[in-house]
N, CA, C and O atoms as a GROMACS GRO file, in nm:
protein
  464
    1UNK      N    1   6.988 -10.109  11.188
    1UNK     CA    2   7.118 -10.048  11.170
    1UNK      C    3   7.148 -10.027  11.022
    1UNK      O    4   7.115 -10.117  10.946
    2UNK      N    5   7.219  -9.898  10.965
    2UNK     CA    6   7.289  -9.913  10.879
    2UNK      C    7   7.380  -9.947  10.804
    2UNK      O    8   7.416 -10.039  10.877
    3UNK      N    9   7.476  -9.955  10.691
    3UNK     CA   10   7.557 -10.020  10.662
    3UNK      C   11   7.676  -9.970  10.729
    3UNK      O   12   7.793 -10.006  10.711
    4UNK      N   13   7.623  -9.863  10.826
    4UNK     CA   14   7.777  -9.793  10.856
    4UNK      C   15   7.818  -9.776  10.998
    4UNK      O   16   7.782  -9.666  11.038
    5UNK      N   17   7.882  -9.849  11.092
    5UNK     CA   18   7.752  -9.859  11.226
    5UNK      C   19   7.938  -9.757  11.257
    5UNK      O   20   8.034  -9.788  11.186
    6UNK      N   21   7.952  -9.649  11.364
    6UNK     CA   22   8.060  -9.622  11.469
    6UNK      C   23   8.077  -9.626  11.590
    6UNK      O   24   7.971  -9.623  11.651
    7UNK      N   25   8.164  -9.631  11.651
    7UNK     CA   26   8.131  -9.642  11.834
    7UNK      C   27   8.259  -9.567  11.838
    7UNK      O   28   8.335  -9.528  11.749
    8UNK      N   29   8.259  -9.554  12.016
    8UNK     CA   30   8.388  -9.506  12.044
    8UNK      C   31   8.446  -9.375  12.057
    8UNK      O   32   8.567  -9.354  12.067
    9UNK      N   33   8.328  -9.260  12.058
    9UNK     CA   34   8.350  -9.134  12.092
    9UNK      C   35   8.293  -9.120  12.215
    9UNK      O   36   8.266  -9.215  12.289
   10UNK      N   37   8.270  -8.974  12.247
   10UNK     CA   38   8.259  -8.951  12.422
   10UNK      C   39   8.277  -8.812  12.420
   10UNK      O   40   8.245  -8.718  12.348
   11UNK      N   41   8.397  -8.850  12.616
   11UNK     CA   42   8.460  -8.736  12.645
   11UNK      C   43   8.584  -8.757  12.656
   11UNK      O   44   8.613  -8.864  12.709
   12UNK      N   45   8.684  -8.679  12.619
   12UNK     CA   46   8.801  -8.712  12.569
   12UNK      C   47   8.890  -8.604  12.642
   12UNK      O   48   8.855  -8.488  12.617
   13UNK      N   49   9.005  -8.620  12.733
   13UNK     CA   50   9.131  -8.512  12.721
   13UNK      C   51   9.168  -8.465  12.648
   13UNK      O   52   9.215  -8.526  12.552
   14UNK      N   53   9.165  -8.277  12.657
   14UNK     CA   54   9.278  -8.249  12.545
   14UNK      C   55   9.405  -8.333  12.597
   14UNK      O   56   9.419  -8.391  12.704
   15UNK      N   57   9.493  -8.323  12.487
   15UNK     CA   58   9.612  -8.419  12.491
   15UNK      C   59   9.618  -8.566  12.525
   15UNK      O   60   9.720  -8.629  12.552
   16UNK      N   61   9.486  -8.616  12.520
   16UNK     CA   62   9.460  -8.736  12.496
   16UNK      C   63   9.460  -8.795  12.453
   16UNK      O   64   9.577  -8.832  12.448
   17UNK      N   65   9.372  -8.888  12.368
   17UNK     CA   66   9.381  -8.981  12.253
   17UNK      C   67   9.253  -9.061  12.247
   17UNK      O   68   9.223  -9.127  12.346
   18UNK      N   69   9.168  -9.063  12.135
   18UNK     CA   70   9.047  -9.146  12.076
   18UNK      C   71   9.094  -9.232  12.030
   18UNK      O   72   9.214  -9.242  12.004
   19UNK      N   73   8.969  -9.354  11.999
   19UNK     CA   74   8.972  -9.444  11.908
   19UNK      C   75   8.844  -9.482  11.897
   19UNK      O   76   8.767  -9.529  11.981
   20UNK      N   77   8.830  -9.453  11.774
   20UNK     CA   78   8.687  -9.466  11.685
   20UNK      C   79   8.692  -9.573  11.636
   20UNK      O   80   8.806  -9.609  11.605
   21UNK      N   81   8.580  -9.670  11.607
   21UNK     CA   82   8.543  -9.771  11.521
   21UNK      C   83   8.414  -9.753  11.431
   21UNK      O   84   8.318  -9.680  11.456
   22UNK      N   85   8.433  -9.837  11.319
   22UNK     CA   86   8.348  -9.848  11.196
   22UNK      C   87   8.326  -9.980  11.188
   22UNK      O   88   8.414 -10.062  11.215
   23UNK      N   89   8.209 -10.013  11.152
   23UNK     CA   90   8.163 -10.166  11.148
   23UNK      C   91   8.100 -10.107  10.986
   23UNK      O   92   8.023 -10.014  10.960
   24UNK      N   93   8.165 -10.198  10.903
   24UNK     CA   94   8.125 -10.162  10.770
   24UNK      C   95   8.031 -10.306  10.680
   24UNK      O   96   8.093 -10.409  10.656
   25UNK      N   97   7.900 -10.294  10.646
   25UNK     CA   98   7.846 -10.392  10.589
   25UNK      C   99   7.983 -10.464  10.502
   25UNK      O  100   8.088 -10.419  10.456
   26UNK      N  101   7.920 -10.596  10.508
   26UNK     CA  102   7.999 -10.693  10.390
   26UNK      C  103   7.997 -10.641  10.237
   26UNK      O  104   8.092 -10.639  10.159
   27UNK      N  105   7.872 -10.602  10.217
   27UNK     CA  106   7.816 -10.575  10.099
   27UNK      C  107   7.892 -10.474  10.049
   27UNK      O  108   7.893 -10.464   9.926
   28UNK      N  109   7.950 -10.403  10.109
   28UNK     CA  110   8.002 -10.227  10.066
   28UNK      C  111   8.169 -10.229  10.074
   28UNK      O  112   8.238 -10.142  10.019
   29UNK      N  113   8.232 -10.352  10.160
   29UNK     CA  114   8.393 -10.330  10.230
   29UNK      C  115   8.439 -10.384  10.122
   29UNK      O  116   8.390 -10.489  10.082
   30UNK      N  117   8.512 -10.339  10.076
   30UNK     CA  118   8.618 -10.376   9.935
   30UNK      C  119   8.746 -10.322   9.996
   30UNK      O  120   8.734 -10.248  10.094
   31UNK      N  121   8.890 -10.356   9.939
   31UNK     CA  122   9.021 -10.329   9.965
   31UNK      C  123   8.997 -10.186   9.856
   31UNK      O  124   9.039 -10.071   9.873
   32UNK      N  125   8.897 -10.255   9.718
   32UNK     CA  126   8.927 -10.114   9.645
   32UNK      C  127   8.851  -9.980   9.660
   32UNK      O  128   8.872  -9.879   9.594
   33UNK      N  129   8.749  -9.996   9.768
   33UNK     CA  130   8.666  -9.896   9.828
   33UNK      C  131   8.743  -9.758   9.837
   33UNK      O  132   8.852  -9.779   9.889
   34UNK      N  133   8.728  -9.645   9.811
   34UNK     CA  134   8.711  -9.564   9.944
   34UNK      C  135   8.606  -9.495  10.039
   34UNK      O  136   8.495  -9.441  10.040
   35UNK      N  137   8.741  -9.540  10.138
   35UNK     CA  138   8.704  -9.497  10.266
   35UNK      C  139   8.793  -9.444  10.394
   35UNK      O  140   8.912  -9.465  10.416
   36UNK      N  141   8.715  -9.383  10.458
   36UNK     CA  142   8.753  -9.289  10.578
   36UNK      C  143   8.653  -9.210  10.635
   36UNK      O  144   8.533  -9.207  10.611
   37UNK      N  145   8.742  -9.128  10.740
   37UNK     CA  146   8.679  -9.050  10.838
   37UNK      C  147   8.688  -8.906  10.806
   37UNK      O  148   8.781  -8.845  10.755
   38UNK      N  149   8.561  -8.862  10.849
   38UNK     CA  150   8.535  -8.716  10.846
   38UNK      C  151   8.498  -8.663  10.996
   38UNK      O  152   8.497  -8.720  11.104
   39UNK      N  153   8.472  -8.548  10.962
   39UNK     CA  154   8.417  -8.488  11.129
   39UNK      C  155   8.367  -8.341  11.114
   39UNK      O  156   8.404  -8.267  11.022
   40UNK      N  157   8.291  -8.309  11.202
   40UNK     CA  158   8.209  -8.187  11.146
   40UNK      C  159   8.221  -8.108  11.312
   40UNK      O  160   8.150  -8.149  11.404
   41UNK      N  161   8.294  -8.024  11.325
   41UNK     CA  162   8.244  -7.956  11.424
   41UNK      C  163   8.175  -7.830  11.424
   41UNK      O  164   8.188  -7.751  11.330
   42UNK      N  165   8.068  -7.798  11.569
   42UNK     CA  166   7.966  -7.668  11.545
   42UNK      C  167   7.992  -7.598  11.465
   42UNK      O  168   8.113  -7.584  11.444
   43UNK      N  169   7.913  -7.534  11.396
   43UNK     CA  170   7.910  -7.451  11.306
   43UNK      C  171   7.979  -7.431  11.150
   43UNK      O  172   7.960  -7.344  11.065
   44UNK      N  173   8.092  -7.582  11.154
   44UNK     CA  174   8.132  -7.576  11.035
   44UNK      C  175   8.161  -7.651  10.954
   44UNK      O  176   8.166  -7.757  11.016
   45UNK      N  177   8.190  -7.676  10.834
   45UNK     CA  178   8.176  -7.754  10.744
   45UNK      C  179   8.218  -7.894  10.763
   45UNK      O  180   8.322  -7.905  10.829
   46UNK      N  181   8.148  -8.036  10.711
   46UNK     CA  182   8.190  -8.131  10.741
   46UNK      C  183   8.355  -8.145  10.652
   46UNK      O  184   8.369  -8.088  10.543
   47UNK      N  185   8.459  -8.218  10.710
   47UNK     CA  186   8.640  -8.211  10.676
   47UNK      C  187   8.663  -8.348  10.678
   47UNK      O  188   8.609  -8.437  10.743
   48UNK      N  189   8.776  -8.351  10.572
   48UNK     CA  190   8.816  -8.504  10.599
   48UNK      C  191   8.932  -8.503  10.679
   48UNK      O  192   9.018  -8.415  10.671
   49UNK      N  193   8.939  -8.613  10.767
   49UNK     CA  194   9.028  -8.623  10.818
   49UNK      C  195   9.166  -8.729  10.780
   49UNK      O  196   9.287  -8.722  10.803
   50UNK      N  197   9.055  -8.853  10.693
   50UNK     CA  198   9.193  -8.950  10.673
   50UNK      C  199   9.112  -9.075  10.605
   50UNK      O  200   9.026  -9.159  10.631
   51UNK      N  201   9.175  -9.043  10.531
   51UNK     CA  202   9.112  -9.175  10.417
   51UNK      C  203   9.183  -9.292  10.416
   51UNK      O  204   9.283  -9.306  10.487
   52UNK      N  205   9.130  -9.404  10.325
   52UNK     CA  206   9.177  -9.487  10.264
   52UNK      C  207   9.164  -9.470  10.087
   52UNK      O  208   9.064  -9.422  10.035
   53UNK      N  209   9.300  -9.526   9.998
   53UNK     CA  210   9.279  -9.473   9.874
   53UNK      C  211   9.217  -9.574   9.802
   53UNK      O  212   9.216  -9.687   9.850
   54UNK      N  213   9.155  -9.549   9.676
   54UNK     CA  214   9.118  -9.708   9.600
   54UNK      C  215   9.226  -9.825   9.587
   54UNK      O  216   9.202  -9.945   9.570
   55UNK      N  217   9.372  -9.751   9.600
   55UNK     CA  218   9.480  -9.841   9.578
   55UNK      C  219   9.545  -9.873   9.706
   55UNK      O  220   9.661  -9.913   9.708
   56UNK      N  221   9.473  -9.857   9.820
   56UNK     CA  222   9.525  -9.913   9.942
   56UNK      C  223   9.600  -9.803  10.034
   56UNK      O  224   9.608  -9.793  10.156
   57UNK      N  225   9.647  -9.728   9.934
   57UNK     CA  226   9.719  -9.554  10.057
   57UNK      C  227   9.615  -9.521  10.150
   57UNK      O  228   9.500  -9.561  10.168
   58UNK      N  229   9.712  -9.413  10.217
   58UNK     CA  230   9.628  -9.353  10.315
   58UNK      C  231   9.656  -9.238  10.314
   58UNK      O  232   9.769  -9.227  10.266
   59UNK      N  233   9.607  -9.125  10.347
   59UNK     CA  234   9.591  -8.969  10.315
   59UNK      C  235   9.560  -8.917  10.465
   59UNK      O  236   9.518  -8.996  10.549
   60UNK      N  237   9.578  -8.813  10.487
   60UNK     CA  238   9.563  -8.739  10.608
   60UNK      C  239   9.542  -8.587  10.574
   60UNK      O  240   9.603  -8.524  10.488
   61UNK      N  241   9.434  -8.537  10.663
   61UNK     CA  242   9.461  -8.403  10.651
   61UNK      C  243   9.582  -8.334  10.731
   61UNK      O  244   9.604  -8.407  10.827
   62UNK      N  245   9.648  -8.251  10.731
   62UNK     CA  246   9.750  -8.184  10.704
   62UNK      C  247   9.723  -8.161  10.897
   62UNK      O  248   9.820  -8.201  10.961
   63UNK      N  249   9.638  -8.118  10.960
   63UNK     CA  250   9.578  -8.115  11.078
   63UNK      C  251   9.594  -8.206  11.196
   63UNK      O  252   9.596  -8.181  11.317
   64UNK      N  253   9.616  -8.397  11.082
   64UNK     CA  254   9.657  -8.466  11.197
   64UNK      C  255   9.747  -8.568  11.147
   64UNK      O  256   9.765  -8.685  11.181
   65UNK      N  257   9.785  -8.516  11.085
   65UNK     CA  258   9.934  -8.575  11.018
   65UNK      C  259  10.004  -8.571  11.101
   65UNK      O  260  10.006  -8.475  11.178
   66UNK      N  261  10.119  -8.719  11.117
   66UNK     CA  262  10.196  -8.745  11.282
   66UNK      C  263  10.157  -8.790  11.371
   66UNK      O  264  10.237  -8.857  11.437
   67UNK      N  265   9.993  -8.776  11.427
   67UNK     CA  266   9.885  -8.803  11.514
   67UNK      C  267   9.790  -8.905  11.539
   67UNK      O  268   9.740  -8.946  11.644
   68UNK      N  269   9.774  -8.942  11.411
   68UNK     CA  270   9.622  -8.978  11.364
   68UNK      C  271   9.705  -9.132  11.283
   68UNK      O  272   9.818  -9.140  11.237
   69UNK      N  273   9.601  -9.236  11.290
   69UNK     CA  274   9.636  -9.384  11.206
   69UNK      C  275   9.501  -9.400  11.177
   69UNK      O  276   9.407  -9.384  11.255
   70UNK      N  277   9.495  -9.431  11.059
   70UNK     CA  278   9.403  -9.499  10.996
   70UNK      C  279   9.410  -9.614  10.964
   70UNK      O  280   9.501  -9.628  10.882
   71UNK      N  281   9.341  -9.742  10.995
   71UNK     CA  282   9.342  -9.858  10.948
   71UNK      C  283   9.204  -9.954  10.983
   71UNK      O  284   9.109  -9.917  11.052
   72UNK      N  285   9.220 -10.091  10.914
   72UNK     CA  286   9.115 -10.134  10.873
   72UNK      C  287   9.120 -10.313  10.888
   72UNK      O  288   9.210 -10.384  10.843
   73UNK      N  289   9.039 -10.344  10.938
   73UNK     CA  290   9.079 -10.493  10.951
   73UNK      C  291   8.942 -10.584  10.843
   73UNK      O  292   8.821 -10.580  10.869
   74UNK      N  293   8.989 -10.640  10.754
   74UNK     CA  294   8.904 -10.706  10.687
   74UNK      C  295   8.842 -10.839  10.683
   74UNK      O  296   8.756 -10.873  10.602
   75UNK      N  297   8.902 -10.926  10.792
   75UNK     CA  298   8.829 -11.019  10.864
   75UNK      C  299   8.684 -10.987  10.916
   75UNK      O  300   8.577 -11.043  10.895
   76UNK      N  301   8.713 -10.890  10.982
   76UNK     CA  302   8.613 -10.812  11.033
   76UNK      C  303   8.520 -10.696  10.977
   76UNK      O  304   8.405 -10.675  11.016
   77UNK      N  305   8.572 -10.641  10.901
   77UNK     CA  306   8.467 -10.559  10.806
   77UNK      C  307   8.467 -10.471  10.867
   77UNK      O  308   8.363 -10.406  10.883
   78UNK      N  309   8.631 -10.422  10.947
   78UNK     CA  310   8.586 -10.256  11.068
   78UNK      C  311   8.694 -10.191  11.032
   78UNK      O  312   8.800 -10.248  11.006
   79UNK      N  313   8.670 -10.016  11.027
   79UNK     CA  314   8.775  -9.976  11.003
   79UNK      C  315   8.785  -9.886  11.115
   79UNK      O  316   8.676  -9.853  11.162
   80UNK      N  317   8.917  -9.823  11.185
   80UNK     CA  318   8.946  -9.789  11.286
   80UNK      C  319   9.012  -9.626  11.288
   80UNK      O  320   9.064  -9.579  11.187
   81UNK      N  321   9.005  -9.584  11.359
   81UNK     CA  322   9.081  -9.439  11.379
   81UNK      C  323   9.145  -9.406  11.524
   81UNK      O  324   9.089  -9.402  11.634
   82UNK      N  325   9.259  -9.388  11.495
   82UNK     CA  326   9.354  -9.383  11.629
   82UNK      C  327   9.375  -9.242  11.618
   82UNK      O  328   9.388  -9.196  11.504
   83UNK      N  329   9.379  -9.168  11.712
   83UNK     CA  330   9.450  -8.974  11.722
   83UNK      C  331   9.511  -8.976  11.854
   83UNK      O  332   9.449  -9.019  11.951
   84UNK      N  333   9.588  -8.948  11.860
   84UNK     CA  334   9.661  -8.864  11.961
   84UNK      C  335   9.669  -8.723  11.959
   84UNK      O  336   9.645  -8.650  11.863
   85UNK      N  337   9.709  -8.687  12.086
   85UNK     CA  338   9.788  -8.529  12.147
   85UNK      C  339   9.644  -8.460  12.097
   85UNK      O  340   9.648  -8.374  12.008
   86UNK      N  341   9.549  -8.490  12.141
   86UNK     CA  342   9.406  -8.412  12.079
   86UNK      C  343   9.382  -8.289  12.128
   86UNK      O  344   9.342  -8.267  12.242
   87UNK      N  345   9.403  -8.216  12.053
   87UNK     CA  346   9.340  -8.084  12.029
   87UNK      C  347   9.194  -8.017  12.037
   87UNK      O  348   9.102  -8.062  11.969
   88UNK      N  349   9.178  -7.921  12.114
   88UNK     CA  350   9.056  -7.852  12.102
   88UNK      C  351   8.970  -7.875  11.928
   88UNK      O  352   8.856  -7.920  11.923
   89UNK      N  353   9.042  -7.840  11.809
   89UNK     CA  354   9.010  -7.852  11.728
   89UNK      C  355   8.994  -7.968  11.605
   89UNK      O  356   8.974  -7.972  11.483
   90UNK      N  357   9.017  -8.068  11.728
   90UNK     CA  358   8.972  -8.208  11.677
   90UNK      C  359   8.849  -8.276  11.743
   90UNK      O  360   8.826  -8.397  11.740
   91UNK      N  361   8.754  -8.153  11.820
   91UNK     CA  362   8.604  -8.203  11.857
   91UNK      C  363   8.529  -8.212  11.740
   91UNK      O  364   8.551  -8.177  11.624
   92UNK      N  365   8.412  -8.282  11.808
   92UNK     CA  366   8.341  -8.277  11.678
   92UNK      C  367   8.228  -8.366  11.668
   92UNK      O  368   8.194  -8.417  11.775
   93UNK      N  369   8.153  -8.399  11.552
   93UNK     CA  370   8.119  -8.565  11.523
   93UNK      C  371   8.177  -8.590  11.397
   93UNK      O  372   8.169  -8.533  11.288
   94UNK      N  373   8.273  -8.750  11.466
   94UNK     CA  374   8.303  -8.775  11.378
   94UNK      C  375   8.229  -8.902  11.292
   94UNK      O  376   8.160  -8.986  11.350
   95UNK      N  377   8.256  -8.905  11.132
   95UNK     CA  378   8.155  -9.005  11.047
   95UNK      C  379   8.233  -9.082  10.978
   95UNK      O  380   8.326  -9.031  10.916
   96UNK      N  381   8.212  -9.217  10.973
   96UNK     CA  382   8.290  -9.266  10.840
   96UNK      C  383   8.239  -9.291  10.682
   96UNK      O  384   8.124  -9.252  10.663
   97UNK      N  385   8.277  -9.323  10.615
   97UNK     CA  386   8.247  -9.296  10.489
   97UNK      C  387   8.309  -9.388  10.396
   97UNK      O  388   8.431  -9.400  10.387
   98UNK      N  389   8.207  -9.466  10.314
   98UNK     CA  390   8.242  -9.567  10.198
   98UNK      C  391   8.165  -9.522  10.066
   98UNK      O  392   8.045  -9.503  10.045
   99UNK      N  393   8.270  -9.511   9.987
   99UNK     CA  394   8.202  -9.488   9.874
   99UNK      C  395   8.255  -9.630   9.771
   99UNK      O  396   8.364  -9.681   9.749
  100UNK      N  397   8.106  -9.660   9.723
  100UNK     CA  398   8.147  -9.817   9.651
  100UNK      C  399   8.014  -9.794   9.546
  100UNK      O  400   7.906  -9.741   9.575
  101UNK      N  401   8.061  -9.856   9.406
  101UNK     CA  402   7.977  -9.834   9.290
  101UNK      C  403   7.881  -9.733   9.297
  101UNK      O  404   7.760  -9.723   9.317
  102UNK      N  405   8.000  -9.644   9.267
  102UNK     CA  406   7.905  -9.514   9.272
  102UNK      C  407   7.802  -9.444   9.388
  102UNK      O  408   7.739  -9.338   9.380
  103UNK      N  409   7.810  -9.538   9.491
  103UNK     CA  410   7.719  -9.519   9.588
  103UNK      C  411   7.822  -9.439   9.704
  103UNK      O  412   7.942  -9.464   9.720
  104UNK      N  413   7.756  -9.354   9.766
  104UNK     CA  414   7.849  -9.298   9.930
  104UNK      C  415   7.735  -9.328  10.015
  104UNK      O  416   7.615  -9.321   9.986
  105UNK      N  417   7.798  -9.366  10.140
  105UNK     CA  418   7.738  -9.406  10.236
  105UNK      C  419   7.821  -9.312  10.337
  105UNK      O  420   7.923  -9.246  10.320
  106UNK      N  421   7.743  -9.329  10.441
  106UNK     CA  422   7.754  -9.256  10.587
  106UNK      C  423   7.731  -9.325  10.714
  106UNK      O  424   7.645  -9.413  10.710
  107UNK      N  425   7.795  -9.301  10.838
  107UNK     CA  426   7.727  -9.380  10.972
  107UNK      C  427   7.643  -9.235  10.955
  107UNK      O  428   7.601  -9.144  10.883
  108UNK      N  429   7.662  -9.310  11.113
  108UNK     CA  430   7.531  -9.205  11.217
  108UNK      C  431   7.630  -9.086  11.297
  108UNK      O  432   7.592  -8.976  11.337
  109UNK      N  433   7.741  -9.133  11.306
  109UNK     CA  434   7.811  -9.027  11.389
  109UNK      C  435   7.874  -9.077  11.491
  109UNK      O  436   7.854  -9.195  11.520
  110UNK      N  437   7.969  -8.992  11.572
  110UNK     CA  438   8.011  -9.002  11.670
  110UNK      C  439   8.060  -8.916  11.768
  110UNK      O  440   8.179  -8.897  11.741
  111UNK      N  441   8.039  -8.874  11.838
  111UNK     CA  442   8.028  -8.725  11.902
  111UNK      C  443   8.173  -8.743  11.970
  111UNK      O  444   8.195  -8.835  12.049
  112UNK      N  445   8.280  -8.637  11.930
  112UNK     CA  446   8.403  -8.684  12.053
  112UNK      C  447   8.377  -8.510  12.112
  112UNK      O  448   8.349  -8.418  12.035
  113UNK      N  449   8.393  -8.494  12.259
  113UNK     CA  450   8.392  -8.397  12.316
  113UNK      C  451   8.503  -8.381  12.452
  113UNK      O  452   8.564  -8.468  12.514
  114UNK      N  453   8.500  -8.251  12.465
  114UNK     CA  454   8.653  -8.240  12.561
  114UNK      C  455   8.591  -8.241  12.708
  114UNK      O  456   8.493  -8.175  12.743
  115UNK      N  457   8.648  -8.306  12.767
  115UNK     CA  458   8.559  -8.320  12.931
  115UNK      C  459   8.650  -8.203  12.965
  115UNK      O  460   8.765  -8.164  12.946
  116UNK      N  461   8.544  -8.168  13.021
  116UNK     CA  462   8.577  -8.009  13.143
  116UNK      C  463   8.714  -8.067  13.238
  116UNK      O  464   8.764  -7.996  13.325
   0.00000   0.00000   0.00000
């Protein structure tokens, strides 16, 4: 495994609601990290969806602002993504992302898809 492990995607209702997890190495989880989630759907560019700041904020894209929680439990070394009222245009795979001394890291992915 990598330092970046996710679970927790699928098939999802529109107007449903995900919840993604991040299992983040010890080595890399800092409060002063950043980190967050991205997501790439077919054909187009990978987007952020919602960070964490070096100073502890949190940021959202404009897309799931109202919707979407980002948070992070540091006992545990996992950081989490909550969305609601999901939209066609919140498929995707989604990735999380730590960037620490200069280094960025990546999971593997997480595929969320809309069940028929």
């Amino acid at each position: 495994q990598g330092p970046l492990v996710e679970s927790g995607g699928g098939l999802v209702q529109p107007g449903g609601s995900l919840s993604l997890s991040c299992i983040i190495s010890q080595d890399i989880f800092s409060r002063h990290a950043l980190m967050g989630w991205y997501r790439q759907a077919p054909g187009k560019e990978r987007e952020l969806v919602a960070t964490f700041t070096s100073g502890g904020g949190r940021t959202y894209a404009d897309s799931v602002k109202g919707r979407c929680t980002i948070s992070r439990d540091t006992l545990t070394n996992t950081m989490y993504l909550q969305m609601n009222s999901l939209k066609p245009g919140d498929m995707g795979v989604y990735y999380c992302n730590v960037q620490h001394n200069g280094m960025v890291y990546w999971g593997q992915g997480t595929q969320v898809t809309a069940s028929p």
